[in-house]
C-alpha positions, -999 to +999 in steps of 0.1 A: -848-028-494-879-037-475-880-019-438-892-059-422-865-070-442-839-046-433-851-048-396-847-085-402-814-090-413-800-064-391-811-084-361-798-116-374-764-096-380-765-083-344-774-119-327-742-133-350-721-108-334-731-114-300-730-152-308-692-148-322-680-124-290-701-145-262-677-172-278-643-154-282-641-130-254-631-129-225-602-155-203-616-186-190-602-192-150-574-214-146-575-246-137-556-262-113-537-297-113-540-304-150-541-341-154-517-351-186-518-380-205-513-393-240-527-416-269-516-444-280-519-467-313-499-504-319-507-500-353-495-463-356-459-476-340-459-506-368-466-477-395-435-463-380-418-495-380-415-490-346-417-522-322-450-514-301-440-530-272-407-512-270-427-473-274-455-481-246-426-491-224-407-462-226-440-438-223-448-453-189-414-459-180-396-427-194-421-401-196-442-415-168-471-410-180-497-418-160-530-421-178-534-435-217-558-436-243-557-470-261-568-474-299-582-512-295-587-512-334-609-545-347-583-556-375-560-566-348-585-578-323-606-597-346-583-603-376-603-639-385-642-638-378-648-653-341-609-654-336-598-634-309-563-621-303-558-603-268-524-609-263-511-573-272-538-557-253-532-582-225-500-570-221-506-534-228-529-538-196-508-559-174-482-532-179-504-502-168-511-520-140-478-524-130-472-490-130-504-474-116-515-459-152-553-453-157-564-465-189-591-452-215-602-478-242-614-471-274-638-497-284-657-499-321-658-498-357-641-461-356-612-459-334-585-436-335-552-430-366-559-435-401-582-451-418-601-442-389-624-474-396-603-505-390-622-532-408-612-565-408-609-579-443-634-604-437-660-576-430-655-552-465-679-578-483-710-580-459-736-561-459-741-528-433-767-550-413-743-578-409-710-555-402-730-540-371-738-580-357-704-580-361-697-552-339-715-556-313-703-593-310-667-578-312-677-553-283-693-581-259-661-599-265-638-573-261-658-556-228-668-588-211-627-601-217-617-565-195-647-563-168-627-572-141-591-550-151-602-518-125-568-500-144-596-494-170-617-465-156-638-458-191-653-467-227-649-449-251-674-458-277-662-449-314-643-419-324-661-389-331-690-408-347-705-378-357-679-364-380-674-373-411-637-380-415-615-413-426-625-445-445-658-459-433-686-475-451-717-459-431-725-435-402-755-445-379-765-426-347-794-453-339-766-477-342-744-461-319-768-461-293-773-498-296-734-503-288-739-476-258-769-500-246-746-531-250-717-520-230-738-505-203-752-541-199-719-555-192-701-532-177-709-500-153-679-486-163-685-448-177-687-447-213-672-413-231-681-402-266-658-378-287-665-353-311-645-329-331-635-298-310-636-272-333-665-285-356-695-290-336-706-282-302-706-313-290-742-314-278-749-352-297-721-364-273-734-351-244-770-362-250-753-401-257-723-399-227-713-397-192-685-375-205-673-359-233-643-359-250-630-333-278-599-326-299-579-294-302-565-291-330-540-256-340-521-259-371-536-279-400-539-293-439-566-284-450-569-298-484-601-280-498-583-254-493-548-266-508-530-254-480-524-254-441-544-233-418-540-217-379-570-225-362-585-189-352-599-204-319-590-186-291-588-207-252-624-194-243-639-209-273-637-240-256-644-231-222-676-212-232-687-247-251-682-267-220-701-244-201-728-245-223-724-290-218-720-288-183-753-263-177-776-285-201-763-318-193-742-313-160-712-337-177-676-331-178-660-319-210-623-331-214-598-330-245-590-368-255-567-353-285-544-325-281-522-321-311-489-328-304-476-343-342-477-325-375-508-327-395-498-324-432-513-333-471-493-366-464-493-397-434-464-390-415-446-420-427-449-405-465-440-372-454-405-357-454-390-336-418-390-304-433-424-311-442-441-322-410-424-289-394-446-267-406-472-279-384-453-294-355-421-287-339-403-279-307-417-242-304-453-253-319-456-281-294-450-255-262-473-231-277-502-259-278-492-269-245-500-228-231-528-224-255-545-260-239-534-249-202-554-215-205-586-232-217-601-239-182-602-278-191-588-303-164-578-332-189-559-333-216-540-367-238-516-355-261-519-370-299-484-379-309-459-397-283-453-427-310-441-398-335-420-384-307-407-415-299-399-420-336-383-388-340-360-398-308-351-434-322-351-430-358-335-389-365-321-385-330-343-359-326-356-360-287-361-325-281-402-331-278-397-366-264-379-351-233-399-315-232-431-342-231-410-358-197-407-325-182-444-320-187-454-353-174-429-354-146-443-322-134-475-334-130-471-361-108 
């Protein structure tokens, strides 16, 4: 082999390894008063056949939570062009306020649970031009409705925008920048932007955001590979990336999705006990609990308190229902 060569690849080799190692060594420091909260979908408790109302009660009544992250999808907001139905979301907000719980929307085209893009029906026929007028009409409406509800302290604008996950017709980044410029003019509110924890670092949100928001995912199907996989990610992974946010952009990283419910080949509702076990249980839940306390992160919402809730109602099941309680309880 060529010496230059040699020299060359041997360098690359060496700046991987101190990449990999500046990445997975070492313990992040502690953080102290860990703020918990969780997500929530109406559409996920209606998969579950679940009455929504009935779930977000108990969460802020049970388990006391104290801060939420709300799915607004479009479908339900929007379900007949220029037809608005707040009602649900009225009284989704009405209730945090009754009980002193912050609230994080999540405004868009992409908003969290699957398909991931909840397009009304009367927007799978237009054209990509006139689905983002759409959007942006839907967001004036939706932001300009909630200006005055303080219980609201952010936007969040999409869901990970950047990754390419779920049922969506088109990914735009231009775009996306139009709906940050839309909401700023309404509303000086702060405006978050997710990305995928473990698959990018999270740089395009920064660059877009007043904050940032990631998942953490630990136990997973991954179907290119026909099987599940254990995240290899150790606690300092993240740390070291929000360092890296926080000394380029001086923003705050947080985790907007901790898992907390199985991820399988299957939706939950299509997927038998034994099945979603493998990923999430009692002991699996507490370990993502630890792994997300040693991190260094301040703010975490847990992704799966309907499933809980479902497990509870539905199998008599509460055993991560009421560990979730203790966790919230302790917080407060």
């Amino acid at each position: 082999m060529n010496k230059i060569l040699k020299y060359f690849l041997l360098t690359i080799l060496g700046l991987f390894c101190l990449f990999i190692a500046f990445f997975s060594l070492g313990t992040p420091p502690k953080a102290e008063n860990i703020n918990w909260g969780v997500n929530f979908s109406q559409k996920h408790c209606q998969n579950f056949g679940l009455d929504s109302k009935e779930v977000y009660s108990a969460i802020i009544d049970d388990l006391e939570v104290k801060k939420i992250k709300i799915a607004v999808h479009w479908d339900l907001i929007e379900p007949k062009q220029g037809e608005y139905y707040f009602d649900d979301l009225d009284w989704q907000i009405s209730k945090a306020e009754e009980n002193d719980v912050k609230l994080l929307l999540v405004i868009g085209m992409k908003t969290p649970r699957w398909p991931e893009c909840h397009l009304p029906e009367w927007t799978v026929h237009l054209s990509k031009e006139e689905q983002q007028k759409a959007i942006l009409f839907m967001l004036e409406k939706v932001v300009s409705h909630y200006e005055d509800r303080v219980v609201i302290e952010a936007w969040q604008i999409e869901n990970e925008p950047f990754f390419p996950f779920g049922v969506c017709p088109w990914t735009d980044k231009d775009f996306l920048k139009k709906e940050i410029a839309l909401v700023r003019s309404i509303d000086e509110r702060m405006i978050i932007i997710s990305e995928s924890g473990e698959g990018s670092f999270w740089l395009q949100a920064a660059e877009l955001g007043d904050m940032v928001t990631i998942t953490m995912y630990r136990e997973a199907w991954f179907e290119q590979l026909n099987r599940y996989v254990e995240y290899p990610f150790k606690p300092i992974f993240y740390w070291r990336k929000a360092q890296v946010i926080k000394k380029l952009y001086d923003k705050e990283v947080i985790c907007g999705e901790l898992q907390a419910e199985p991820w399988g080949p299957k939706l939950l509702y299509d997927s038998p006990l034994e099945e979603q076990k493998k990923t999430m249980d009692l002991i699996q839940f507490r370990k993502n609990i630890d792994f997300a306390s040693q991190t260094g992160l301040k703010e975490f919402t847990l992704w799966g308190a309907e499933w809980w809730y479902w497990l509870k109602i539905k199998h008599n099941q509460p055993e991560i229902w009421d560990e979730a309680k203790k966790l919230f309880t302790s917080s407060l």
